[in-house]
Backbone bond lengths (Angstrom), bond angles and torsions (degrees), N, CA, C in turn:
res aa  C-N    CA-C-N  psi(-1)  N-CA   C-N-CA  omega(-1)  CA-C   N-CA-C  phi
1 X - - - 1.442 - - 1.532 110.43 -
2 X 1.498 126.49 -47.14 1.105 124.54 169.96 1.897 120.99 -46.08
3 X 1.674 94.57 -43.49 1.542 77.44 -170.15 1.620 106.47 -71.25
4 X 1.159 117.00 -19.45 1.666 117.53 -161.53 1.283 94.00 -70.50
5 X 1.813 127.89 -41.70 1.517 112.30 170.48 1.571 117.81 -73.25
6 X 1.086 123.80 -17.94 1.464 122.74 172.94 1.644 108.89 -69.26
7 X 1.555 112.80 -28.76 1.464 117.33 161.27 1.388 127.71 -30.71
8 X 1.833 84.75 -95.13 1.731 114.33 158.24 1.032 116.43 -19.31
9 X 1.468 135.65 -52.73 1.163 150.10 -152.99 1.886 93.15 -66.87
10 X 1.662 108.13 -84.58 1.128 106.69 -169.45 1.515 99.93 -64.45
11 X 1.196 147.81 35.20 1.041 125.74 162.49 1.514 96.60 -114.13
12 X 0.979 123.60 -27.74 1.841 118.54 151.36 1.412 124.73 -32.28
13 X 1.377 72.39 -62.55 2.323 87.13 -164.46 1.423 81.75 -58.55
14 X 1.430 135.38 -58.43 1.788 134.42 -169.10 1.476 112.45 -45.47
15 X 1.225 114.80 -26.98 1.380 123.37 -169.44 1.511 132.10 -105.80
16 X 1.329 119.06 0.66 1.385 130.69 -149.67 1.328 93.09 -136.64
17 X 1.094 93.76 97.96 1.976 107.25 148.03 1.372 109.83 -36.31
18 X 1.403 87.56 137.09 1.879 107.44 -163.78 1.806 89.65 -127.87
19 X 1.294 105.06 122.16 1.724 108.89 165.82 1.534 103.99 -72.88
20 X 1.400 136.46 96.08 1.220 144.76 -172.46 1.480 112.49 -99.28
21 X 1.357 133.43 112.72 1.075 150.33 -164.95 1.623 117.38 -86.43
22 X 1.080 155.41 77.74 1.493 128.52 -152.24 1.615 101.86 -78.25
23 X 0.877 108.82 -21.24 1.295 114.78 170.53 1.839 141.36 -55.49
24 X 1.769 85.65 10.72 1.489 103.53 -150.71 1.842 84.27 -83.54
25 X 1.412 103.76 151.95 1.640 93.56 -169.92 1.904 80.71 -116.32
26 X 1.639 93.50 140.21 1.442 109.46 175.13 1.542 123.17 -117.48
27 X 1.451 108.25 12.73 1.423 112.48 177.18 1.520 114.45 -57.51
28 X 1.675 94.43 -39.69 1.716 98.75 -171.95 1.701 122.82 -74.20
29 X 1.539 85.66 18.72 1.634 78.80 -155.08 2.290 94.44 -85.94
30 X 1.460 87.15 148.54 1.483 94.57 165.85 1.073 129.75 -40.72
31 X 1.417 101.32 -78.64 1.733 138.68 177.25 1.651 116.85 -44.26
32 X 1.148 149.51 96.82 1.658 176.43 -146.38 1.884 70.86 -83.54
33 X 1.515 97.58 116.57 1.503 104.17 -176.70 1.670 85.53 -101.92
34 X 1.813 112.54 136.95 1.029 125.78 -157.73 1.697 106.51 -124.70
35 X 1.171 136.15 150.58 1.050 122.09 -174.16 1.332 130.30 -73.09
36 X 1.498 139.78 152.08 1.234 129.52 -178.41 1.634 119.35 -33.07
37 X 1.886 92.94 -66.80 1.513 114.41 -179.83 1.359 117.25 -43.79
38 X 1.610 131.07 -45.54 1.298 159.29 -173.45 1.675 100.04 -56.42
39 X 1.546 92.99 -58.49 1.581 94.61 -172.94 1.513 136.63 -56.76
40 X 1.776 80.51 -43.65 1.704 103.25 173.22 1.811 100.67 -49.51
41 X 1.305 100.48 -64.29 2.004 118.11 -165.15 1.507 88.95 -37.74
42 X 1.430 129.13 -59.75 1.313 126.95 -159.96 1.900 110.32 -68.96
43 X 0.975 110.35 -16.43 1.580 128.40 -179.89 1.843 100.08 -65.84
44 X 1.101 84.86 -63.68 1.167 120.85 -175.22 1.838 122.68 -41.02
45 X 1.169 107.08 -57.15 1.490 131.13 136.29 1.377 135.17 -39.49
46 X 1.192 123.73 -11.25 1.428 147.88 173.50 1.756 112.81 -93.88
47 X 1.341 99.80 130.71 1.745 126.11 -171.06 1.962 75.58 -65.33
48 X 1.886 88.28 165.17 1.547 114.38 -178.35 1.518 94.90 -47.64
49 X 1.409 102.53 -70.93 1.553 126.83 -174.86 1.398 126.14 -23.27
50 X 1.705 96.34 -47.80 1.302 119.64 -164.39 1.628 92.67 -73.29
51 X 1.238 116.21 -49.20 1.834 139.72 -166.67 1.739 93.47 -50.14
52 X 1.210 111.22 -64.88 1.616 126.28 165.49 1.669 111.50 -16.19
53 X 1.169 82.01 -74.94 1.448 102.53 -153.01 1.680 107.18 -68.42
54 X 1.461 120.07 -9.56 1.211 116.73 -164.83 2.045 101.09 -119.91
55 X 1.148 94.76 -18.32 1.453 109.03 179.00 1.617 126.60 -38.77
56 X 1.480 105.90 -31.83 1.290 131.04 -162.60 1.830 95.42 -96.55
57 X 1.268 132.72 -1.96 1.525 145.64 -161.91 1.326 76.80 -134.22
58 X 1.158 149.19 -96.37 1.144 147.29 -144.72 1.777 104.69 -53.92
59 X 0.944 134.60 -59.16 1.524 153.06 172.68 1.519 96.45 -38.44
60 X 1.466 120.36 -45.38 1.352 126.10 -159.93 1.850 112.06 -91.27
61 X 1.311 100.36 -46.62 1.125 108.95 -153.11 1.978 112.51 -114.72
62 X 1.313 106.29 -57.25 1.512 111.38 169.54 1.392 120.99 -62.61
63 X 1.175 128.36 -50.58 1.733 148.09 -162.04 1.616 82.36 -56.28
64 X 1.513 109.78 -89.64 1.383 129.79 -172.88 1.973 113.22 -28.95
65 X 1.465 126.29 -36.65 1.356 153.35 171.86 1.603 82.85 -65.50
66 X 0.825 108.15 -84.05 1.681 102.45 -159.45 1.263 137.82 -57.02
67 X 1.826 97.66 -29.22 1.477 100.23 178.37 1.677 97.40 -85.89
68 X 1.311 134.21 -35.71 1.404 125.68 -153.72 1.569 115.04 -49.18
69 X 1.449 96.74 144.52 1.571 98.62 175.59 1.941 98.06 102.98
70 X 1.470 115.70 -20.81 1.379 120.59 -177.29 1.168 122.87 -63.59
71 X 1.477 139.09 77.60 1.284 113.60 -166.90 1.316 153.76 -61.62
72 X 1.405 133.30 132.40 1.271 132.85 -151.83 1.730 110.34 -67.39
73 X 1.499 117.70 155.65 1.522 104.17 -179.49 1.787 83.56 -158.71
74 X 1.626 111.37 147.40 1.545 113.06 170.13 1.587 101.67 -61.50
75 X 1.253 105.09 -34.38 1.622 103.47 172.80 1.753 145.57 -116.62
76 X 1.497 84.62 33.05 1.605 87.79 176.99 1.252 126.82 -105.63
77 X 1.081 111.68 140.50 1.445 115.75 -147.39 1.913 110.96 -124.97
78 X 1.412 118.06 11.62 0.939 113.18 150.26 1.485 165.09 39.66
79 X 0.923 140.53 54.08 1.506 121.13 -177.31 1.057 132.94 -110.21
80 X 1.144 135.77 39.76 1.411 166.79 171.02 1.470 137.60 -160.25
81 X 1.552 107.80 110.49 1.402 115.33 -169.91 1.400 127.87 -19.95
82 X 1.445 138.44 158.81 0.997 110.58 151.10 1.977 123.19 83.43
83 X 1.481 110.93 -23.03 0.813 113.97 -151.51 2.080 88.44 -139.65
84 X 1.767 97.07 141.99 1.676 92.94 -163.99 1.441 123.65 48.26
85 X 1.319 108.10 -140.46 1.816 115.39 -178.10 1.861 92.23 -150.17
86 X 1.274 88.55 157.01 1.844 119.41 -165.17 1.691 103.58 -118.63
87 X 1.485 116.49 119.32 1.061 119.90 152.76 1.844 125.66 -89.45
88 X 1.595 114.14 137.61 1.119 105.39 -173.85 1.705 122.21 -42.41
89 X 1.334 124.96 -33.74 1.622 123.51 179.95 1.506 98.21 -59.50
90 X 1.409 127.49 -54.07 1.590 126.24 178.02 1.071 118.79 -44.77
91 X 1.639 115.14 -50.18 1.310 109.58 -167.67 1.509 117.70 -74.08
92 X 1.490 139.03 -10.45 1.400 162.05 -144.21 1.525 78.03 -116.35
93 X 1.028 126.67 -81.12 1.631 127.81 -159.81 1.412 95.90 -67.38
94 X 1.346 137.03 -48.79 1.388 111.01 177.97 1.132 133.88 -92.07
95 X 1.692 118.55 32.99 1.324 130.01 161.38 1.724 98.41 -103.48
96 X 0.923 103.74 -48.17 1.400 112.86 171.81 1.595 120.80 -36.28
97 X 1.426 119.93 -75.58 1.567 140.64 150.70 1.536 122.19 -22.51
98 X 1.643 103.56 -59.77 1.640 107.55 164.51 1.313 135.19 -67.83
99 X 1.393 110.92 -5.82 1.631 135.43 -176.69 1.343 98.88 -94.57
100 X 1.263 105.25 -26.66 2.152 104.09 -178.57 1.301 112.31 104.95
101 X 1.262 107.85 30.77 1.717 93.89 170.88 1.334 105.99 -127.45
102 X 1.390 107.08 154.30 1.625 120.58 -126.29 1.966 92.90 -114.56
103 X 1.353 88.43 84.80 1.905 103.15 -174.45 1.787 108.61 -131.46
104 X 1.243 89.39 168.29 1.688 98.08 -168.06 1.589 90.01 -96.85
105 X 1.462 128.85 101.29 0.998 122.42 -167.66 1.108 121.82 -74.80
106 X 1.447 122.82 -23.38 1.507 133.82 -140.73 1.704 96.59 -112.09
107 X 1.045 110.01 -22.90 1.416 122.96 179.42 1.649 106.42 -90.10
108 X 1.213 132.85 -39.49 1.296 140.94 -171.30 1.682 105.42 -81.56
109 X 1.433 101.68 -41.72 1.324 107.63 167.08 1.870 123.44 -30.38
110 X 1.534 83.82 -73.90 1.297 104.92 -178.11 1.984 130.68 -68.64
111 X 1.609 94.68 6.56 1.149 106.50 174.61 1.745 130.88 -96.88
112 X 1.047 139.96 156.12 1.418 122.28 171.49 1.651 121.19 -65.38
113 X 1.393 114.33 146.88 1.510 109.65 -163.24 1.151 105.07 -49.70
114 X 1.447 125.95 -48.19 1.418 118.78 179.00 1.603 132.86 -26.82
115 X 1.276 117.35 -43.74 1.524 159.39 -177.12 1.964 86.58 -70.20
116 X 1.373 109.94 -60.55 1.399 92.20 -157.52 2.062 114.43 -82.46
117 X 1.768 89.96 -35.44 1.296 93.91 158.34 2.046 133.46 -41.27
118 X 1.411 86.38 -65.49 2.049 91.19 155.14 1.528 116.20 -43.63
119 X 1.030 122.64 -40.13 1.860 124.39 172.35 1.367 121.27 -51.06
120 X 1.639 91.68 -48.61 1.633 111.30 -165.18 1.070 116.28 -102.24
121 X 1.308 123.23 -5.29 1.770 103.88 -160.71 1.506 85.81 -141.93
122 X 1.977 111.60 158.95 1.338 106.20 -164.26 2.202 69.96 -121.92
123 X 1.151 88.85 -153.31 1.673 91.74 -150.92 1.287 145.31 -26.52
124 X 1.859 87.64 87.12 1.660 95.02 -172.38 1.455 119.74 -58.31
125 X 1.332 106.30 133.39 1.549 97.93 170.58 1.776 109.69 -102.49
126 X 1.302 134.10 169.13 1.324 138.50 178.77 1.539 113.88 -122.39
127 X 1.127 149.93 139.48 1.182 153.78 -141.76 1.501 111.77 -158.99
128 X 1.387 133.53 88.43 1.553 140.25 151.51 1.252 133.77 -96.79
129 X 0.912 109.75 159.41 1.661 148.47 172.43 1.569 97.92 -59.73
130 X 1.507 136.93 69.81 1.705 113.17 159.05 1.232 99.82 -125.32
C-alpha cells in the first residue's frame, strides 16, 4: 500500500501544473543548491537502508526543486532538468531510474499508469463508488 501511494504521489507532482515564477529570487535561500548530476552520484553512494530511509525527502522535496520550471509536453521525453519538455510517464520513470531502481524506463514511460502501477507495486488494492 505504501508503494502504490509513493506511486500516485509522483505521478501527481508529474502531473500538476505548477504556477512557476522565474522571477523567484534564490539568493536567500539556505540550502547550497547542488547540481542535478552531483545529487544523483551522492544518492547513489548511499547503503539500501540509507536509499529507504531518505526516499520519502527525496520524492518530496529535491525531485520537485529540480525539475520546476521544466516544461510539460504529451511528448517530452527528457532527461535532464531544465532542459526540452517532460512528459508525466518520463518524469515518474526518471525519478524512479535515477534513484536506482532497476526498470525498463522507456517502455513504462510510454504506457498508461495502470500498466506501470502492475510493474511496480505488489498488493494492489482497487477502490469504487457502489
Amino acid at each position: 500500500m505504501k508503494n502504490i501511494i509513493c506511486f500516485l504521489f509522483l505521478i501527481l507532482i508529474g502531473c500538476n501544473k505548477s504556477e512557476y515564477s522565474k522571477n523567484v529570487n534564490t539568493e536567500n535561500s539556505v540550502a547550497k543548491k547542488v547540481s542535478y548530476k552531483d545529487f544523483l552520484r551522492s544518492v547513489k553512494n548511499k547503503s539500501e537502508t540509507e536509499k529507504k530511509n531518505y526516499f520519502f525527502t527525496f520524492i518530496n522535496y529535491d525531485v520537485p526543486n529540480y525539475w520546476m520550471g521544466t516544461p510539460w509536453s504529451f511528448n517530452g521525453t527528457t532527461r535532464n532538468p531544465q532542459q526540452e519538455s517532460i512528459a508525466c510517464g518520463y518524469f515518474v520513470t526518471n525519478t524512479l531510474s535515477d534513484f536506482g531502481f532497476n526498470i525498463n524506463r522507456t517502455y513504462l514511460a510510454q504506457q498508461a499508469s495502470s500498466v506501470m502501477i502492475k510493474k511496480l507495486c505488489k498488493n494492489i488494492q482497487h477502490f469504487t463508488k457502489r
